[in-house]
Structures are given as C-alpha cells and as structure tokens.
N, C-alpha and C positions, 0 to 999 in steps of 0.2 A: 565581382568579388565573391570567392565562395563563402558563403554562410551554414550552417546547420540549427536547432532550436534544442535546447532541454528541458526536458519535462518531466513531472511524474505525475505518470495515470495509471489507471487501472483501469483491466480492461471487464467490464461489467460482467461481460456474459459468462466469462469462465467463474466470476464471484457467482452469479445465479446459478451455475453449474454445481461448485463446487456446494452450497446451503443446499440443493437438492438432495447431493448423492449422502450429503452429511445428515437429512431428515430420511433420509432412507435406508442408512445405518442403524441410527439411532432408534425408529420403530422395529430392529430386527435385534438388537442386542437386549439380552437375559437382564443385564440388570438397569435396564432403563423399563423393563415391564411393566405396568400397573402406576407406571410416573408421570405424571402430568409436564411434560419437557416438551416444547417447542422451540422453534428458531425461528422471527419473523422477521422480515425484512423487507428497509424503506427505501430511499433513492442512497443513501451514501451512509444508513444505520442500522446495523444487525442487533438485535434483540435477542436475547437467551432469556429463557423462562425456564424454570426446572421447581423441584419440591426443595432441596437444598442447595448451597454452597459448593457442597461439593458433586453435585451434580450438574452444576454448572459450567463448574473447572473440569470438568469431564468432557461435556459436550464441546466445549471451546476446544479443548485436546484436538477431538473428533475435528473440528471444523479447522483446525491448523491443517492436518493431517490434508485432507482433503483441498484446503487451497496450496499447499506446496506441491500437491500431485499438478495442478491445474494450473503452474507455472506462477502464482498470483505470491508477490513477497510479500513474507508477513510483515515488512518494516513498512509497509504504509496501511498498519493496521493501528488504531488507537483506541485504547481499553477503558472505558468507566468500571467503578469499583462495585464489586458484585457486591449489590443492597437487596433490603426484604423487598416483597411486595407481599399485596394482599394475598389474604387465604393462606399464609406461613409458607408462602413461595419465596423464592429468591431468583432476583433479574441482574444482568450484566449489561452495558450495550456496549457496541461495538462501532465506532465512528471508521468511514474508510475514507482515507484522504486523498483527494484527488489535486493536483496539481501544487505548485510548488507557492510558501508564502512567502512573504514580504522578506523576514528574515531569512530563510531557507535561500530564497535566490540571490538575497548581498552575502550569504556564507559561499554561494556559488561562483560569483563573478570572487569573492575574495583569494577563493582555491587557484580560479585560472589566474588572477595577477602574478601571483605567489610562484606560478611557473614561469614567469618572465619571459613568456614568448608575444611574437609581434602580433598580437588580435584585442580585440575587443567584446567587451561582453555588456551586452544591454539588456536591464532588466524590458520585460515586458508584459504585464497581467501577471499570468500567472508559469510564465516561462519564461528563461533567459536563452537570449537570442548572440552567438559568436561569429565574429566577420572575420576575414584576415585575406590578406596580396596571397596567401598560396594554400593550398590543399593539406601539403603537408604539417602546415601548424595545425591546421585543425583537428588531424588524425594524432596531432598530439596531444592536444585536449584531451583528445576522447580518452587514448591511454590513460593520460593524466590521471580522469578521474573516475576511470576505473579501477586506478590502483589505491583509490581512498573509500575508505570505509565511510561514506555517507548514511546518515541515520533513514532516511528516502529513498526509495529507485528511483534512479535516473535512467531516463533513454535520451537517445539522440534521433532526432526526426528533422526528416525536408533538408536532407544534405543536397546544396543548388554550386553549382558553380559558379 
C-alpha cells in the first residue's frame, strides 16, 4: 500500500549558513560599528546580543533576510521577547523548531479527514504517517495541504508504493 511521511524540519546547515553570512553582514554595516552585537547559536537556539532593542530588531531583520535567501521558512521560527541583559545589553532568543507536536500532527490528521478521501493518517513521534489502496489519493493530500495555510512547513518524505 503506498504510504508517504509529514514532517517539519529544518535543515541545519542552510540555518548555519544563513547566522554566518548574517555575522558577516552585520561586522561590515556603518551602523552596527563600535556595537557589541553578536549572534550565537546552540543546537535548535539562536541568541541575539546587541547594545539595544532596537539593534536587535535590526539584526533579526538581517537574520530573516538571510534565511529566506537560504530557502529556510521563517514560520518554523519561534521568538522569545527581547529582554535586558547585563551590561544595559539587550537579548532575544530564537527557538527553531524541529518536527511536528503532539497538537500540530492531530490538527494534521484533522485537515486530511476533512478532505474525505479513502486513507489514513497515523500519528507517529514526531511525524504523521498517510497510507491509502492507491497513489492518487495521496497526491491528493499533498494538494490538499498544500493549499492550506499551516502555521509549520510541512514536507512530504519516503513516498513508497
């Protein structure tokens, strides 16, 4: 029976790409001169350091810019609220989320019922997994839910016959 998997991930390396070319920006532009602005980054948590607020919402700019270049959507991006830090610095961090939750995948399997075609969708971890008697339903999934505005990327992977 063919099956396919949903998911959302992100793919690391273009995120490491993209914080490079964005600290490499950032040390060549005028008014980030003389500013104590960093960008660090941990397995799934970007960090903004800057002197203010609004050199933060600056750098973040910068750092959009550069992961839409690098294919990476910013809707599996998740924002804590730019607070002080010491030394009258101001920090943001940035959570990236990787795979799909608990709630995220029953609003998934809810979408594909909602289409009333013959398959099945089983949650599993952190991915839902859809089965069906023929091919064609499941290229209509995909349609499906590619015509819906989900708050996550979704991909479709391991399409098996």
């Amino acid at each position: 029976m063919p099956t396919f998997d949903i998911v959302s991930q992100v793919e690391t390396q273009e995120v490491q790409n993209a914080l490079q070319q964005a600290r490499k920006e950032i040390s060549q532009r005028y008014d980030f001169k003389g500013s104590k602005t960093e960008i660090r980054d941990e397995k799934n948590l970007i960090t903004v350091l800057s002197d203010n607020d609004f050199k933060v919402k600056a750098v973040v700019e910068v750092l959009h810019g550069k992961l839409a270049k690098r294919g990476v959507s910013l809707k599996s991006l998740e924002y804590g609220k730019v607070e002080p830090a010491g030394g009258s610095m101001a920090r943001q961090t940035i959570t990236i989320l990787q795979g799909l939750t608990t709630d995220d995948a029953r609003e998934v399997v809810k979408l594909i019922k909602e289409m009333r075609l013959k398959v099945q969708a089983q949650i599993q971890d952190d991915q839902v997994r859809v089965t069906a008697k023929q091919r064609d339903d499941l290229q209509q999934v995909i349609q499906g839910l590619h015509a819906v505005d989900f708050r996550r990327p979704l991909q479709f992977l391991n399409m098996r016959d």
